[in-house]
N, C-alpha and C positions, 0 to 999 in steps of 0.2 A: 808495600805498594811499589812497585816498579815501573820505570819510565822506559820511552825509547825517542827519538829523534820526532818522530810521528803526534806525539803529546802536544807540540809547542803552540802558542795560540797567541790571540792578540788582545790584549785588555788596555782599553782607550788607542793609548798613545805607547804602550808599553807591550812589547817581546817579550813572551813569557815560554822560558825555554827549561820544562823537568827534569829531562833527564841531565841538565846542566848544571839545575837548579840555580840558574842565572834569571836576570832582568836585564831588559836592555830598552833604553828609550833617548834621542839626544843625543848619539855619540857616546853615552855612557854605557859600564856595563857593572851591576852590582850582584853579588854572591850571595844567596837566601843560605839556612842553615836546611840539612835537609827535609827533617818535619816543618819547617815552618815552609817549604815549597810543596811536601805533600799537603798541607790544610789549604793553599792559595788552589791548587787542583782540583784538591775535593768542591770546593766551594764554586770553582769554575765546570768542575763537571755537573753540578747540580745547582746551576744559577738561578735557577725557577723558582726555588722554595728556600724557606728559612732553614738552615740546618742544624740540628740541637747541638748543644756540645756533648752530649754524650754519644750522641752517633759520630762526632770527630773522634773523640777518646776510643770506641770501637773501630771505626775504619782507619784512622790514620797510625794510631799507636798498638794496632793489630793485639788486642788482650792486654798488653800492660797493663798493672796496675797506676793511673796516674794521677793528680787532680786536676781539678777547671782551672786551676791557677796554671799548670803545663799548658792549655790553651791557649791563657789569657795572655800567656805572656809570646807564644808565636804570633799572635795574633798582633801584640804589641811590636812584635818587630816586622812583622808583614807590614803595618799601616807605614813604620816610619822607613820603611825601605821605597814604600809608593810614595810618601811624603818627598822625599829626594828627588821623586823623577820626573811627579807630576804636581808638585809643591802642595797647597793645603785645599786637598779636594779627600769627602768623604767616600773611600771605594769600598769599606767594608763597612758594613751597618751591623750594630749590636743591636737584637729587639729584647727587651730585658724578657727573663725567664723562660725564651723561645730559644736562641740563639742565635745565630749570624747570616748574611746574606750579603752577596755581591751587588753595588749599585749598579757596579757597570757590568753590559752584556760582553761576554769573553764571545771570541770568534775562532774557531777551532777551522786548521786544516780542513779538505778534505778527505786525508788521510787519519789525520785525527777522528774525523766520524765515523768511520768504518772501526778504528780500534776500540771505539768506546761502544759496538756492536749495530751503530744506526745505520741507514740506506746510506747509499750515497746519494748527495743532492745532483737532482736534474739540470739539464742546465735552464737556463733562465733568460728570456728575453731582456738585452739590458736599457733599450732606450721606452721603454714603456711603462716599467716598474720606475724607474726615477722621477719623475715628477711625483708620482705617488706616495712615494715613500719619502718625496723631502716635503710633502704639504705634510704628512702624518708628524715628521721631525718639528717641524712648526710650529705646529699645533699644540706636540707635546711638550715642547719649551713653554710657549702661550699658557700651554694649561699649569704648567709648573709654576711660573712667574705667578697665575693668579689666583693659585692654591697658597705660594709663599705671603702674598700680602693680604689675603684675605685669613693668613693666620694671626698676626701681629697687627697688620697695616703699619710696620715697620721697616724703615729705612736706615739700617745702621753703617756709620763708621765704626771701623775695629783698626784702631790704632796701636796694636802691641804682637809682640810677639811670642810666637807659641810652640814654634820650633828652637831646641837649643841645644847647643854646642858640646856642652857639658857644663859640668859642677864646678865651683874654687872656692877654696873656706875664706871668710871676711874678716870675720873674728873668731880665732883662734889661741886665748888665751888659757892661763893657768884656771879651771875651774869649770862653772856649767852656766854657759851663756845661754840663751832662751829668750822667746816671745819678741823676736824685733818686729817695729812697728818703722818704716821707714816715713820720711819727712815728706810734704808736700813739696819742698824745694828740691827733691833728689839729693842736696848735698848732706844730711843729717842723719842720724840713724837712732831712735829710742830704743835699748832692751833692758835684759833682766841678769844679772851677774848672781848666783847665789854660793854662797860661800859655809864650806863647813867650819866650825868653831872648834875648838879643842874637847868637848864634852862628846864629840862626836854625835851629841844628840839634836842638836839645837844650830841652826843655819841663819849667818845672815843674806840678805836679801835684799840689794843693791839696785837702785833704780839706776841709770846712766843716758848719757847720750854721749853721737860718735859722731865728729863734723868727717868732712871729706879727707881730711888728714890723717886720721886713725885717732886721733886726739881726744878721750873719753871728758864727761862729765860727770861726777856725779850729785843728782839732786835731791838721791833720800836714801834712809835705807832704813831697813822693818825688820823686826824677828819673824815676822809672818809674810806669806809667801804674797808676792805681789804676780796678779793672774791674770790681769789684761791692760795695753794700753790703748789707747788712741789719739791722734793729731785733729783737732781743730780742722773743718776746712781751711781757714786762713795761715794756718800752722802756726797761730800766735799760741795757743793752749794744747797743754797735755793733760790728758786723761788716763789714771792709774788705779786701776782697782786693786785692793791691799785683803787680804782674809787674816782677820785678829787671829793670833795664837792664842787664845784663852783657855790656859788648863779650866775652869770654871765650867765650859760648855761641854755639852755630853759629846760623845763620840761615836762613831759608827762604821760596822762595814757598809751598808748597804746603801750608803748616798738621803736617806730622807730622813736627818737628823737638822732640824734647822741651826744654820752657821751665822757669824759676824762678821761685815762686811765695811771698810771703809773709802768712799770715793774722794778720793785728790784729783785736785784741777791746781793745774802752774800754769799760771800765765811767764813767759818766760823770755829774753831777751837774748837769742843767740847767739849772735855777734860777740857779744861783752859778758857772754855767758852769765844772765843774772836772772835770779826769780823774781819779779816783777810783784808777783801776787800769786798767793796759797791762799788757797781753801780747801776744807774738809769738812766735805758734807755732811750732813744726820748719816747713823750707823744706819745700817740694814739688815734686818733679820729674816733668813728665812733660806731661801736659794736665787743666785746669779746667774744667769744663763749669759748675759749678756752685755755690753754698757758698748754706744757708737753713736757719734754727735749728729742729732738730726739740723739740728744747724750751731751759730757760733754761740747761740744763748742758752739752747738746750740740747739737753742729753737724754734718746731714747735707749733705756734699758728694757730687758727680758726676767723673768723671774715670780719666783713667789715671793710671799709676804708671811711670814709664822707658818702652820702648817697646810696650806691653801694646797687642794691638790693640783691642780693644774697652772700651767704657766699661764704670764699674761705680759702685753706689753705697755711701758709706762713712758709717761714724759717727766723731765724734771726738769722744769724750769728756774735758771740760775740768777735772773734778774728777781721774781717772784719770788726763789727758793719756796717752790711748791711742787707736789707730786702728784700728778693726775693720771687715770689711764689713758693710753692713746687710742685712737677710733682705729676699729679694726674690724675689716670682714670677717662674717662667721664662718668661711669656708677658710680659714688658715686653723684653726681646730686647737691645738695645744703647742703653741711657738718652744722654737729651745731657745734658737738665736736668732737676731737680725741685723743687717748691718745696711749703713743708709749712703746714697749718693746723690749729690745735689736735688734733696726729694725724692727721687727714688729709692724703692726700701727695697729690699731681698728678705723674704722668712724663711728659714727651716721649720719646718713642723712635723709631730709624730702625727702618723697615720696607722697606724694597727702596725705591721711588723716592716714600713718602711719608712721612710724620712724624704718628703717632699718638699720642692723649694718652689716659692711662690715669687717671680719678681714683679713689681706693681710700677707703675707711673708715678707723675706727680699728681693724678687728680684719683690714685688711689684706685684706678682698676687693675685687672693683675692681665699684662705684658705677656706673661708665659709663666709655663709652672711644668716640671717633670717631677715622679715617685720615683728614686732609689732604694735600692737592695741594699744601706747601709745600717750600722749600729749606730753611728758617728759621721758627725761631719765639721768640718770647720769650713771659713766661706768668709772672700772678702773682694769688695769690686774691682774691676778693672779699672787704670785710672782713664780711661777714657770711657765709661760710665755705659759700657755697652754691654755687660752680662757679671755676671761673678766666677770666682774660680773658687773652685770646690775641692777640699782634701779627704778623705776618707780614711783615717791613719790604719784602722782595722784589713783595709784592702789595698793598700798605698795607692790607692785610683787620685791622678788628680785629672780635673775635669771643666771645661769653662761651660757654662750654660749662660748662651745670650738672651738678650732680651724678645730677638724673635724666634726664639724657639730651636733656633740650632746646638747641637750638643757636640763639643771639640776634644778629647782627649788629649793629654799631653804627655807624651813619651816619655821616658827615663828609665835608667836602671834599676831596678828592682834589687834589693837589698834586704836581706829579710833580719842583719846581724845591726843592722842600724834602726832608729827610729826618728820621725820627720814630725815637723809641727810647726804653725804656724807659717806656712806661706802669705806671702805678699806680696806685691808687683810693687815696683820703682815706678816714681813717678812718668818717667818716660816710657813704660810700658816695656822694655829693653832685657829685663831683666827682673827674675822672682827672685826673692830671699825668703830665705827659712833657718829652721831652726835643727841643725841634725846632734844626734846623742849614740853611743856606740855605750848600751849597758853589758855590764860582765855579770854577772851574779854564780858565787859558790855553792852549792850546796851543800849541808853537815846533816850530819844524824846526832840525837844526843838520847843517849840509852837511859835505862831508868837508874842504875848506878850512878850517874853523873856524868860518866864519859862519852866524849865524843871524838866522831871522826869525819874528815871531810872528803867531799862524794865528787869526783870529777875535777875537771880542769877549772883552775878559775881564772884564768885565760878567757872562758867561752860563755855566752847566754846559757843558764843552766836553771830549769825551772818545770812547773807542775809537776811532782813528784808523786807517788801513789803507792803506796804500802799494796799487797794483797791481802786477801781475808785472811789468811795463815800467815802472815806478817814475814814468810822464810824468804821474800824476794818483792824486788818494787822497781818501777818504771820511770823514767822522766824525760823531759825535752831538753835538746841541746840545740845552739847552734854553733854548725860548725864545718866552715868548706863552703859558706854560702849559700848552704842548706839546714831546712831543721831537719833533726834526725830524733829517734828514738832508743833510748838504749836501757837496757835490763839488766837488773844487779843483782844476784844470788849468791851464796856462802866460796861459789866457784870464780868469781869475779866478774865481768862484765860486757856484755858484748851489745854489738846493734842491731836492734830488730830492721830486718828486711821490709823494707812496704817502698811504696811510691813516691817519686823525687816533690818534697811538700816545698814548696814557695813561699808559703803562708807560716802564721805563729799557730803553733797547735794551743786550740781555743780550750781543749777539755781533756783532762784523760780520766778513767775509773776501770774498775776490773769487775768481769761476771761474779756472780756469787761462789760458783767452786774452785775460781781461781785459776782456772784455764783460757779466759780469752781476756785480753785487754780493748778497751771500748776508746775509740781520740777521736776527737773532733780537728780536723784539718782542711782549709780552705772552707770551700760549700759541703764539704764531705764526711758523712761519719762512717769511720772505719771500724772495722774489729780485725783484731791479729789473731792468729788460732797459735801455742805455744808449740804445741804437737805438731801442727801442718807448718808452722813456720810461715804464715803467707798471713796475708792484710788482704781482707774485703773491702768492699763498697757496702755498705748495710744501709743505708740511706745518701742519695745524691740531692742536691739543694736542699740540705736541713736547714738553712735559716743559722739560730742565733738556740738551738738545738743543744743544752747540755745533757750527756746520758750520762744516767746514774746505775743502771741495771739490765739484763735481757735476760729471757727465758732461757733455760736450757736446750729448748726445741730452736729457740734462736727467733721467734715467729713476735715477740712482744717485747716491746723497749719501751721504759721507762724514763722520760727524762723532762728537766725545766725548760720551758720556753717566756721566752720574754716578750710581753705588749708592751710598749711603752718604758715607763720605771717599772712594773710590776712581772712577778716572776710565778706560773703557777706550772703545777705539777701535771701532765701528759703521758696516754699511755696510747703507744702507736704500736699498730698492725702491720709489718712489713710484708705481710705476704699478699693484702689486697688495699692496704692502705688508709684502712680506716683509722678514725685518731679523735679520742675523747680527751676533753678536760678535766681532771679530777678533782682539782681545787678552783678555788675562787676567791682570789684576793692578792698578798703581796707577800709572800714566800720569803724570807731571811737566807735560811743557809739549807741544807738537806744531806743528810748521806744513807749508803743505804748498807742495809747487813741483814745474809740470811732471807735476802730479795726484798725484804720491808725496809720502807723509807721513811727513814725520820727526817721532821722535820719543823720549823717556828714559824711564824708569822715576824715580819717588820715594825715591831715598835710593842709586842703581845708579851709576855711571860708563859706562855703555854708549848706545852712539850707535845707534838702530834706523831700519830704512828700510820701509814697506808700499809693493809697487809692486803696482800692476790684476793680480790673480790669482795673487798667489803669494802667499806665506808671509811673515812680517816677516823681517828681516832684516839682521843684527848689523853695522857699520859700524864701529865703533870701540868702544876702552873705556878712551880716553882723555881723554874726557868730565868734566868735573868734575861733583861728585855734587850733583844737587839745583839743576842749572842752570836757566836759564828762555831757552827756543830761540827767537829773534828772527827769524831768516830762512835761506836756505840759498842760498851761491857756488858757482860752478862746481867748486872743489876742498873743499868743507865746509860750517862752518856757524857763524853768527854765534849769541854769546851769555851773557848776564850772570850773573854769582852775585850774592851776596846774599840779599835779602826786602826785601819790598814797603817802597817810597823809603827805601831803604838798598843802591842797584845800585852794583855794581861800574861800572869800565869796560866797555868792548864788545869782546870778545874773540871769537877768531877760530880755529877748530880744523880744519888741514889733515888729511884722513880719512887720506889714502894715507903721508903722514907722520908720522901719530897728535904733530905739534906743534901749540902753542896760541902764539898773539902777538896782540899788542893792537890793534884793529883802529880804533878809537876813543878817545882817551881824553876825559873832561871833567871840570869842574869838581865835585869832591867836597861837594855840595848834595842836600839830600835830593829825589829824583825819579823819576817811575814815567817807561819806555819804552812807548810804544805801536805803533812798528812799526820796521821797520828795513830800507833798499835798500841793497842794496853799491854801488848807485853815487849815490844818491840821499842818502845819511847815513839821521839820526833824526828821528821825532815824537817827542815826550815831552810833560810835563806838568811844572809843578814841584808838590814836596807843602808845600801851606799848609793851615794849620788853620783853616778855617773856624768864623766867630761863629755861635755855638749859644747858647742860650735854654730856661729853662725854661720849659714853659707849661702851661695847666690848659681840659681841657674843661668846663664846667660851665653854669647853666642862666640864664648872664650878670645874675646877682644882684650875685655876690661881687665 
């Protein structure tokens, strides 16, 4: 796309000059990159209508191969370039699964109209159209104003701030800090310090707090991970949820194994630094979603109870020590989490393939409510009680959703070699903290000999590994450059596969069946690489939460899990018209596929299943150990571990026609995740190290 002097136009209060690819408003004047001044164009040449992202991905990046994350992120610096000049006004609108559209009308030359091929405009009587046009101006302010309050009938203060400066680490010490929970007073700071022990297997896990000095406390510590706190509104009591390490409980990949759970309340005297009063509530079995003080007596929690399938929300009252459910509308559906302010609650809840947030008043009607495009969310209020802020770690989207219905974005660098959790706003609203981690992870092979060799830099994020069918070559993800990449390892050594600059963590990778194309899930986008063509497709755009396991050789049917909720079933999609059946029905464990057929288990079953091209699944064995995780598949069975995630068994082995199990591999009993597995090739793995984590603070680089 090519500009000339002739392009430039006027958006609000803002000089919008292409071929400069400058801004200018105020005396000021700011430098766009240049696609992120092609996409402010496109979107000014077609103000009328929503416009997809992939007609941006077509017009602006002219055929590139790229994904919606190259958008998202022009898009990310277009707003905070107009943030600058017009402060906090929304000029680009995201319509979820539509895409974008300019609020404000851009005003082009009349040379400009002529290059964009329209009449030129007549001239125009000027004292007769203005009254007209400023009664219409009127009006539709009028009508705005009483579309806004007749959406909320809200009048909000928004006391904090949402533009920021940059980043500065708080806590930065030897080790992996995490989960800060900052104080009601602003001067205090609760987190989580965990520490590895000399067995290398085994972590302590240190509660602390941090006054305004740097001056730590601490008030407990656990062999088991401590996974949420919370302040008291009065900030007299903390709340700490502790997960027992019990070798005794069963273990799991797939999350719906019921765990032990223990809640601490410290009443606590910060001044003089003393715990006043411990308690430790009744255990809880089952799953946590959630623990946030509905006020100073009691504590609403999120969660199951033993194998209950769906969540629910609880009160636990501390003066009674009793556990009731909390009243709760049926349109919040299946809650994960909640979090509470002065009576006002915020829910996340699943909705079929999205995560909607419901915020409610004090008398319990719901405020506002938007559905997200995410897998994951975290969410905690503003301290001025006007919306929540919302993390998405999967998308690193952070997001404030008020209580009347306004949705704000909040700028930052995107960073795809760090990972972010646990945001929160300071009491003065001034400044978020969070929790950032910069993981490195090795890659090794360990051959059936016994030897091993290790795979890549371990320098860099290095992960999802994938053998081919012929085991002579396999793929993985890096990062590295501030990009994830892809690169291919064969007897020749190793080079990187060409595809499109990925912003995102590549979610999947697998290979076709004759071991010519490799199939990654990146961003919203499933791609296939052809080895021979050397190029990366688009094979599906907005896949969702899309893992492929398999394609046709005609290239026209993919095979792959999609996720509802916790549940995972098996789908076989038509990319050439789009049609898309479910094939299973239930809650899927693990799957791989060989030879186009997809093996696969159920969550919590002992049964061995097979889907072969047009027929029916089909029961293999039920000699299976329950809750395995399926590595690969032999001529007479199937390779595969128990366990949960870096706590794997050995590598075992289950003869179908035999229905026996024998060990197929053993190794060193060190905590470690598997990432692929050839019967004649051995394993990829990874070892699991705890990565240096840091506290840090967005703010407006004052502090």
């Amino acid at each position: 796309m090519t500009h000339n002097d002739n392009d430039s136009f006027t958006l609000d209060q803002v000089r919008v000059h292409p071929s400069r690819n400058e801004l200018e408003a105020h005396g000021r004047t700011l430098r766009l990159q240049p696609k992120v001044m092609e996409v402010l164009h496109y979107l000014a040449l077609h103000s009328e209508r929503v416009v997809p992202k992939e007609e941006l991905v077509e017009q602006v990046w002219a055929g590139r191969v790229v994904t919606h994350g190259s958008v998202q992120k022009s898009i990310n610096l277009l707003r905070k370039a107009l943030t600058e000049l017009l402060g906090e006004r929304e000029i680009v609108t995201h319509y979820s699964k539509k895409g974008y559209q300019l609020r404000v009308q851009p005003v082009f030359e009349q040379a400009g109209a002529l290059h964009r091929g329209e009449s030129p405009p007549q001239p125009r009587p000027r004292r007769r159209w203005q009254p007209t046009l400023l009664g219409a101006v009127v009006l539709a302010i009028l009508g705005g104003l009483y579309l806004a309050t007749q959406h909320t009938g809200l009048r909000l203060d928004k006391h904090h701030r949402t533009a920021f400066a940059g980043a500065q680490p708080l806590i930065a010490e030897m080790g992996h800090e995490t989960a800060p929970e900052p104080h009601p007073d602003g001067q205090h700071l609760a987190y989580i310090r965990v520490l590895p022990v000399a067995s290398g297997e085994i972590r302590d896990y240190h509660l602390l707090v941090c006054d305004a000095d740097g001056e730590d406390w601490r008030l407990a510590s656990s062999a088991g991970p401590w996974l949420e706190l919370g302040w008291s509104p009065s900030g007299e009591s903390l709340l700490a949820i502790e997960l027992i390490d019990d070798e005794s409980q069963p273990l799991s990949f797939f999350g719906q194994t019921p765990q032990l759970y223990n809640l601490h309340i410290f009443r606590l005297d910060l001044k003089r630094r003393r715990v006043l009063e411990k308690h430790r509530l009744s255990q809880w079995q089952g799953h946590l979603g959630s623990a946030t003080w509905w006020d100073e007596t009691t504590i609403e929690l999120v969660g199951r109870q033993g194998d209950t399938a769906l969540n629910q929300r609880y009160h636990y009252s501390l003066t009674a020590q009793r556990l009731d459910a909390a009243p709760s509308a049926d349109f919040l559906g299946n809650p994960l989490i909640s979090r509470v302010h002065e009576s006002k609650v915020a829910v996340a809840s699943q909705h079929n393939d999205q995560i909607r947030i419901d915020l409610l008043g004090a008398d319990g009607k719901r405020d506002a409510n938007h559905a997200f495009d995410y897998n994951r969310v975290e969410m905690s209020w503003t301290p001025d009680g006007s919306g929540v802020l919302l993390y998405a770690p999967d998308e690193q989207a952070l997001t404030l959703l008020y209580r009347d219905g306004e949705i704000r974005p909040i700028e930052r660098e995107d960073k795809v070699n760090v990972r972010l959790t646990h945001h929160r706003y300071r009491a003065d609203g001034e400044a978020i903290i969070y929790a950032q981690s910069r993981p490195q992870r090795t890659l090794w092979q360990l051959r059936l000999d016994g030897t091993r060799r290790q795979i890549a830099d371990p320098e860099q994020l290095n992960y999802a590994a994938r053998f081919s069918p012929a085991g002579d070559k396999f793929v993985y993800a890096s990062v590295r450059d501030q990009q994830t990449q892809l690169w291919l390892v064969t007897d020749n050594g190793e080079r990187r596969i060409p595809g499109p600059e990925i912003d995102d963590d590549i979610k999947s990778i697998n290979w076709t069946n004759e071991g010519e194309q490799v199939l990654y899930k990146a961003g919203t986008n499933l791609y296939s690489y052809g080895l021979s063509e050397q190029r990366s497709t688009v094979l599906l755009g907005d896949a969702g939460d899309l893992e492929p396991l398999s394609l046709t050789p005609e290239g026209d049917q993919l095979m792959a899990l999609r996720s509802n909720g916790e549940a995972r079933n098996l789908w076989r999609i038509n990319l050439e018209n789009g049609n898309e059946q479910q094939l299973t029905f239930g809650a899927i464990g693990s799957a791989v596929q060989h030879r186009g057929d997809i093996y696969f288990n159920y969550v919590g079953q002992r049964s061995l299943w097979v889907l072969r091209d047009g027929q029916s699944p089909q029961r293999l064995s039920n000699a299976l150990e329950q809750n395995a995780k399926l590595l690969g598949v032999t001529e007479g069975g199937v390779l595969y571990v128990t366990g949960g995630h870096c706590r794997e068994s050995d590598i075992f082995h289950l003869d179908v026609d035999e229905e026996q199990t024998s060990v197929y591999l053993s190794r060193a009993q060190q905590p470690m995740s598997t990432e692929s597995v050839h019967p004649e090739q051995g394993v990829l793995y990874s070892h699991c190290e705890l990565p240096e984590s840091d506290i840090w603070m967005l703010s407006d680089g004052v502090d």
